[in-house]
TIVEXDO-46053 format. One record per residue (C-alpha): x, y, z. Coordinates in steps of 0.02 Angstrom, whole numbers, plus 50000, padded with zeros to 5 digits. Example, Ala and Ser with C-alpha at 12.3 -4.5 7.8 and 13.67 -1.06 7.14 Angstrom:
TIVEXDO-46053
506154977550390506844994750357
end
This chain:
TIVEXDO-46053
452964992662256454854996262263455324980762155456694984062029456264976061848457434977661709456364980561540456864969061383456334971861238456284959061088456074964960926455654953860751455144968660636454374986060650452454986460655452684999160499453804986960409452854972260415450884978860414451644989260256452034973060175450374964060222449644978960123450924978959964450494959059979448604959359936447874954359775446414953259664446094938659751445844943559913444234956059893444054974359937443564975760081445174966060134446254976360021445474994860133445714987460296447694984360286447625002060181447025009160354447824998460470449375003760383448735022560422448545020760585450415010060608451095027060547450175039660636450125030760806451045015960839452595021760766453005032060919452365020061061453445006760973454955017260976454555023261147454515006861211456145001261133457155017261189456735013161355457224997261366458834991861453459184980561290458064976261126458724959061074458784953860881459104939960784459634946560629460534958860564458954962260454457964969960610459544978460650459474988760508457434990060528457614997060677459045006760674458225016060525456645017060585457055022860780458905030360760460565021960808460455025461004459435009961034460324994361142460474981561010460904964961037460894950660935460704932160973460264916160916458674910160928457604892860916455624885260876454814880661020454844864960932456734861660975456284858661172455394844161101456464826661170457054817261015456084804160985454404811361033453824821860891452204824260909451814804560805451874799660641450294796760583449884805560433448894817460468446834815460369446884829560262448794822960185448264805960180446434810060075447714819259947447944810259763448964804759690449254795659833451064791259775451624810459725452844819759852452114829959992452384849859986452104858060135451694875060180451624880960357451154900160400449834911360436448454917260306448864934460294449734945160149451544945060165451684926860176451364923759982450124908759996448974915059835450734912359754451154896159799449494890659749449794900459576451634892959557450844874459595449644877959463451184879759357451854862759396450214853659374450524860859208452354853559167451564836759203452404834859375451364825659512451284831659686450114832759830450154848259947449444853460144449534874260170449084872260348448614889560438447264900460494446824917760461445814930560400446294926960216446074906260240444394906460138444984917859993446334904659986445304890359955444224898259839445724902159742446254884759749444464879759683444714890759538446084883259495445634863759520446284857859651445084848359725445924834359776447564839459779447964853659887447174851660074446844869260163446304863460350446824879260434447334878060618447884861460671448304857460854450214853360780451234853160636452514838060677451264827260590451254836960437453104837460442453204820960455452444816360309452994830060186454424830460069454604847960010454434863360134453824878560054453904898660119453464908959973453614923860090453634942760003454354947460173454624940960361455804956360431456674942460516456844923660497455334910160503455034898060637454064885060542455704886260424456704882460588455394867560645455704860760439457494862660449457304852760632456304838660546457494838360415456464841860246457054851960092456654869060100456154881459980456034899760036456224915059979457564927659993457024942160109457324949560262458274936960377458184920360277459614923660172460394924960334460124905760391459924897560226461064895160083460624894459901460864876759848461474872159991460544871960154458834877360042458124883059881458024902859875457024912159757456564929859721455194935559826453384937259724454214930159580453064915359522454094907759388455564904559512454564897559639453954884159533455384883559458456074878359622454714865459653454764856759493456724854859542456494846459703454854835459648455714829259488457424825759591457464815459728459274814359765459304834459785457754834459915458914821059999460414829560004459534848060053458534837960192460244833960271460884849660260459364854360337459744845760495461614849160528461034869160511459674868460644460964857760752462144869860736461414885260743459604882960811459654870460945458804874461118460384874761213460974886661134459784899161115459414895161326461444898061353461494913661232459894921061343460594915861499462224928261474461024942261408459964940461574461674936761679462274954961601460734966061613460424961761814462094964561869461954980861895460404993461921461535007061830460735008161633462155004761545462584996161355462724980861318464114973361213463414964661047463374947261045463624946960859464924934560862463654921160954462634918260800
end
């Protein structure tokens, strides 16, 4: 109809990268029939959306990033000619006014958890491979162990949700570890928890519900793939620990439940990262310049990294 668009592109991963992982991530727990359909799925990334994905992103003006972790993905994957750029970025959470985050009530399935008293650990994700929930609930098994109270909420939908919780019940949690699946919003949950948990075995890029913890300002544990190490660091902004590696992770945990003056001093940490690097003002000025620069002119031209923004 003779209107001139400019196409964006915004990449977080390749669709090889991360259904690859969602298939590397299944286990014994998670059934067969599960375990053939990322097999295939995985087949099919290869053979066909591998080329409409890097079709797409070659013809884009620009194919914005925020890390240099999908830089590398994609530059691999699709050759160095693509228009990278790479800024910050932000939750949808951080457009939230202070002061109205989402209540404080806790939520029914934290507030049923015993011992009533223990800290909180939250997980926040969906309930697919890749994001390592059978190991949380495998490391948490570990701390029940050591003799170390806590109460936990791995709040999420997805197709492996019900695996999950029969993995829980085989390991006796009742009681102790809520699974509600989707909930119309987290702030509650964050509200009321005192350890965040990612037990990721890959993201590609960063997390958002690690952004919306850092926001809320809770100590974070996550592990060290992709982008993460890239916003977090070790011991000082967050716990990181070795991806699939279930000794560290509960190693990690038994840390922050057992040491209250550490959660505090990670949960302010927490905070001054997201306000300095997360924040929605930024991410809306950082977008702003990208738009400003790819509508000035019709001409396809490159656009000069914004690297130094982030």
């Amino acid at each position: 109809h003779g209107v001139h668009a400019v196409p964006v592109a915004s990449a977080y991963a390749t669709r090889a990268y991360e259904i690859g992982i969602m298939k590397d991530g299944m286990s014994p727990y998670q059934g067969v029939a599960d375990r053939l359909r990322w097999r295939a799925w995985a087949r099919w990334v290869r053979s066909v959306d591998n080329a409409i994905e890097g079709w797409g992103y070659a013809r884009s003006r620009v194919v914005l990033v925020n890390y240099q972790s999908v830089e590398r993905l994609l530059v691999r994957a699709y050759g160095p000619e693509l228009n990278l750029c790479r800024i910050p970025y932000c939750a949808p959470d951080a457009f939230r006014l202070e002061g109205h985050s989402g209540g404080s009530e806790v939520p029914a399935a934290a507030a049923a958890l015993k011992p009533a008293a223990a800290p909180l650990v939250l997980a926040v994700s969906r309930q697919d491979p890749r994001k390592g929930l059978d190991l949380l609930l495998l490391a948490l098994a570990r701390v029940r162990a050591a003799g170390i109270p806590f109460r936990a909420c791995l709040v999420g939908t997805g197709r492996l949700l019900e695996a999950q919780r029969r993995l829980a019940a085989q390991l006796g949690f009742e009681g102790q570890i809520a699974q509600p699946g989707e909930v119309p919003d987290v702030a509650p949950y964050l509200s009321c928890a005192d350890v965040f948990v990612l037990p990721s075995l890959g993201e590609a890029s960063g997390s958002v519900s690690v952004l919306e913890a850092l926001r809320a300002g809770k100590a974070v544990i996550a592990s060290a793939c992709d982008g993460l190490p890239e916003d977090l660091r070790d011991g000082q902004d967050a716990l990181l620990v070795a991806p699939g590696d279930v000794s560290e992770l509960a190693g990690a945990l038994g840390r922050l439940l057992t040491d209250p003056a550490l959660r505090d001093r990670l949960a302010s940490s927490a905070r001054r990262v997201h306000e300095r690097r997360f924040s929605a003002e930024r991410f809306v000025a950082a977008l702003a310049d990208v738009y400003d620069e790819v509508c000035a002119s019709t001409a396809p031209r490159r656009l000069a990294r914004t690297a130094s923004a982030t």
